[in-house]
N, C-alpha and C positions, 0 to 999 in steps of 0.2 A: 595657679588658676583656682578657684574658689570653687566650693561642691556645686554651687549652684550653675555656675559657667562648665564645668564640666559636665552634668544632666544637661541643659539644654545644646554642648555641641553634641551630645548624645542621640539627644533627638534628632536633631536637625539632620545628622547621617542615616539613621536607623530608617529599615525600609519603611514602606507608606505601609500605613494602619489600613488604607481601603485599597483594594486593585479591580481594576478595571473589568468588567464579564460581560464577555456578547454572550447575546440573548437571540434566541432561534422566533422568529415573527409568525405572528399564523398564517400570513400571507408566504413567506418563505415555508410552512410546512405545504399548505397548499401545494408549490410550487413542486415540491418534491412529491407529494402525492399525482400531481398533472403527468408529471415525466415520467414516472413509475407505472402510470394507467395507458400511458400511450404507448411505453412498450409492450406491455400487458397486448393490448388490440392488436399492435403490429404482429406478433409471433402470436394469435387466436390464443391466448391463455386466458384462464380464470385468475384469483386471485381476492385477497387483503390484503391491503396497502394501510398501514399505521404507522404514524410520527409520532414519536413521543417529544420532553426536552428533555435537557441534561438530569433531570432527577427520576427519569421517568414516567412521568404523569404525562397522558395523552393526550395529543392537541389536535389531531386531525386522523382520520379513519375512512376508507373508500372498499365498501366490497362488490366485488365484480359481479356480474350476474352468471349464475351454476360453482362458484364454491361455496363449497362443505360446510356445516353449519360453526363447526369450531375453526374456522377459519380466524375468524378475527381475532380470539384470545392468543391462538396462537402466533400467528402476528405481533398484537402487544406483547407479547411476553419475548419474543424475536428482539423488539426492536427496545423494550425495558432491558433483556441483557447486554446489547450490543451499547447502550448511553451509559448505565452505572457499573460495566468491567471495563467501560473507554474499547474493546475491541469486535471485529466481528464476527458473529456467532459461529463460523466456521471454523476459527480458529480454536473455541471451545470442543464441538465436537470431534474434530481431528485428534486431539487432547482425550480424549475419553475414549475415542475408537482405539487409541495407542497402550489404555492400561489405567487410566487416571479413572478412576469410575467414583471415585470418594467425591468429584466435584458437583455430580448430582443431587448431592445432599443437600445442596447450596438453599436458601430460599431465595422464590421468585427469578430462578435462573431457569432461562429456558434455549440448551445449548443444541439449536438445531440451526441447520444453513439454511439464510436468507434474512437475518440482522445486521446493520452496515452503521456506522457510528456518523455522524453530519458533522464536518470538519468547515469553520471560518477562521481563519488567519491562525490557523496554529491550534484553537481551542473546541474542543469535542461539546457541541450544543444542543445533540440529542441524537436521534439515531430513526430509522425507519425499520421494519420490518416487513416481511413477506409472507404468506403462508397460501398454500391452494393453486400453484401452478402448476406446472405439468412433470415439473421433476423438483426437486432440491435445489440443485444447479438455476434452474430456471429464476426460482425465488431469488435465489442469488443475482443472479443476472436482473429482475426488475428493481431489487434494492440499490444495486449499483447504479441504473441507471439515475433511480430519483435522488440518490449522494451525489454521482455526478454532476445534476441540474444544476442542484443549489451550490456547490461549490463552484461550478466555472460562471457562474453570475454573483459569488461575494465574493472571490478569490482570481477577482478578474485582474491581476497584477502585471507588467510586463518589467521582465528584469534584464538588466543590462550588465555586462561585464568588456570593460576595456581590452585592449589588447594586450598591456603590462600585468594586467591582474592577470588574464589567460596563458601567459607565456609562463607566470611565476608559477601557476598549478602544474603546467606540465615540467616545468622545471625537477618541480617535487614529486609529483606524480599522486594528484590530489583528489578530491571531491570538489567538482563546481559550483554543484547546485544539490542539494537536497531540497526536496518536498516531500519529505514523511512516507507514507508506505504509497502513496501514486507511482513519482518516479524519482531520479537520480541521474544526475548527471558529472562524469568523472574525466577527467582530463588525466587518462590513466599513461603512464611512460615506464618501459620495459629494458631493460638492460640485458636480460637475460632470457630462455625459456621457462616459463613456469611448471607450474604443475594442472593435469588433469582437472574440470573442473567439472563440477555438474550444482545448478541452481534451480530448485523444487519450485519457488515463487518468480524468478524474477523472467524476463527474457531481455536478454542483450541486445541493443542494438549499435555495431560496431563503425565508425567511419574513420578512417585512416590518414591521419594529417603528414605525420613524416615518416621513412624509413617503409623497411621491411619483413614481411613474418610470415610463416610457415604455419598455418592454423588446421589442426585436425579437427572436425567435428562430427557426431552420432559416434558408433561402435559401441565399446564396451570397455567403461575406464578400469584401469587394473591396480589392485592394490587401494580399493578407495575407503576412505573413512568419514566418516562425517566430524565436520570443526565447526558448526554452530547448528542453529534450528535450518531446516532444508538447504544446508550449503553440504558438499561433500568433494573433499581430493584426493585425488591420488597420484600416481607416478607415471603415468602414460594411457594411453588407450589401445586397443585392438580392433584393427580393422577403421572402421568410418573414414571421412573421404578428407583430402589432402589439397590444400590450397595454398596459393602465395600471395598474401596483399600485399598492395602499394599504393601509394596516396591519393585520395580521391576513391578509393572503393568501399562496399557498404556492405556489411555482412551481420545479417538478422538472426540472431541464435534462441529458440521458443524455449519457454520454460522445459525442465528435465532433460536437455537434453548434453550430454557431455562435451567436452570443447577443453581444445591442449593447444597454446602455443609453444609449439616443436622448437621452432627455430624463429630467431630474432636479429635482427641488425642494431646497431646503437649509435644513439636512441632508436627505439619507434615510441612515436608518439599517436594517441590515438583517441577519440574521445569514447565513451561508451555513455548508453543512455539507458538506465537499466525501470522496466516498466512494471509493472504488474496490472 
């Protein structure tokens, strides 16, 4: 093959020179700022609602009537952190209440709760911010809401899985469905008892397709360690209450709190839908 026919199968494989970027609409910030103002009214909070897009630059701002005059900066600088680190500013501050204080230094980072990143089909398109409601938390809760808006009306998808694909997950005891840090869903299968578990972000919601198991949950897990960022196990629990599923039952386990299947039949098979 001659150089020249080699360079162009080259090209021809090589990835694309341009790729594709959504882009956040100022009508979709809008939108985000409407859902963010209406929970604002609903729970009598004050508040700054800012949207930025993916680079930061602000496209839409709403301050309520009785917050604070630095409301808004704070806000854009919420929701500038939460679009150019891709995460939300909670995560940040969590991160510096724990030790990391060097991240301060940063510029234009502003690691307070109540920044939320705006998710369409996979890609981070900017992000909203809060500043001036009644708690932290709060702020948190009206950002969430206006992420929520805008993604259940672009990421209005409905996904389907056969029955041969759903037998072959629990075969393996798999991951069905991921959606990024929303939710997850696991077509989890047990052969044995595991270990103690305790999950800082997620909450479990369990339903039980085959088989049977011995589920402890609360008390107080012993021996536990942590094996990644807010996941921790250990080897049993003390005390918390004592149950037996069987198929067809639904058992909701809230973030933090610990949870040991004791005992197990084989298979159980089960799906979990882990939420945040």
């Amino acid at each position: 093959m001659s150089l020249t026919a080699l360079a162009l199968s080259a090209l021809a494989h090589a990835a694309p020179a341009l790729l594709v970027k959504k882009v956040l609409s100022i009508d979709g910030a809008k939108q985000v700022i409407a859902a963010a103002t209406a929970q604002a009214r609903m729970l009598n909070a004050a508040g700054v609602i800012a949207v930025v897009d993916s680079g930061g630059n602000l496209m839409a701002l709403e301050r309520l009537d009785g917050t604070f005059a630095a409301g808004a900066n704070v806000a854009i600088g919420k929701a500038r952190t939460a679009a150019l680190f891709q995460k939300p500013t909670k995560f940040f501050e969590e991160v510096i209440a724990k030790g990391r204080t060097s991240m301060v230094a940063l510029n234009d980072f502003t690691p307070l709760q109540g920044g939320v990143p705006l998710e369409i089909e996979g890609q981070i398109v900017g992000a909203v911010g809060v500043s001036g409601a009644n708690s932290a938390a709060q702020d948190e809760e009206l950002a969430m809401a206006g992420a929520h808006a805008l993604h259940g009306a672009m990421n209005a998808k409905v996904y389907y899985f056969a029955n041969d694909e759903v037998k072959s997950a629990f075969d393996k005891g798999a991951v069905l469905f991921d959606h990024g840090e929303r939710y997850m869903v696991h077509a989890s299968r047990r052969m044995a008892p595991g270990m103690a578990e305790v999950h800082e972000e997620d909450t479990d919601i369990v339903y039980v397709q085959h088989g049977t198991a011995t589920v402890v949950t609360g008390g107080r897990g012993t021996k536990m360690k942590q094996v990644a960022a807010g996941e921790f196990r250990g080897d049993g629990i003390e005390g918390g209450e004592e149950r037996t599923l069987k198929p067809g039952d639904v058992m909701i386990i809230p973030a933090g709190t610990p949870h040991w299947f004791k005992e197990v039949s084989q298979p159980f098979h089960y799906y979990v839908v882990k939420s945040r």
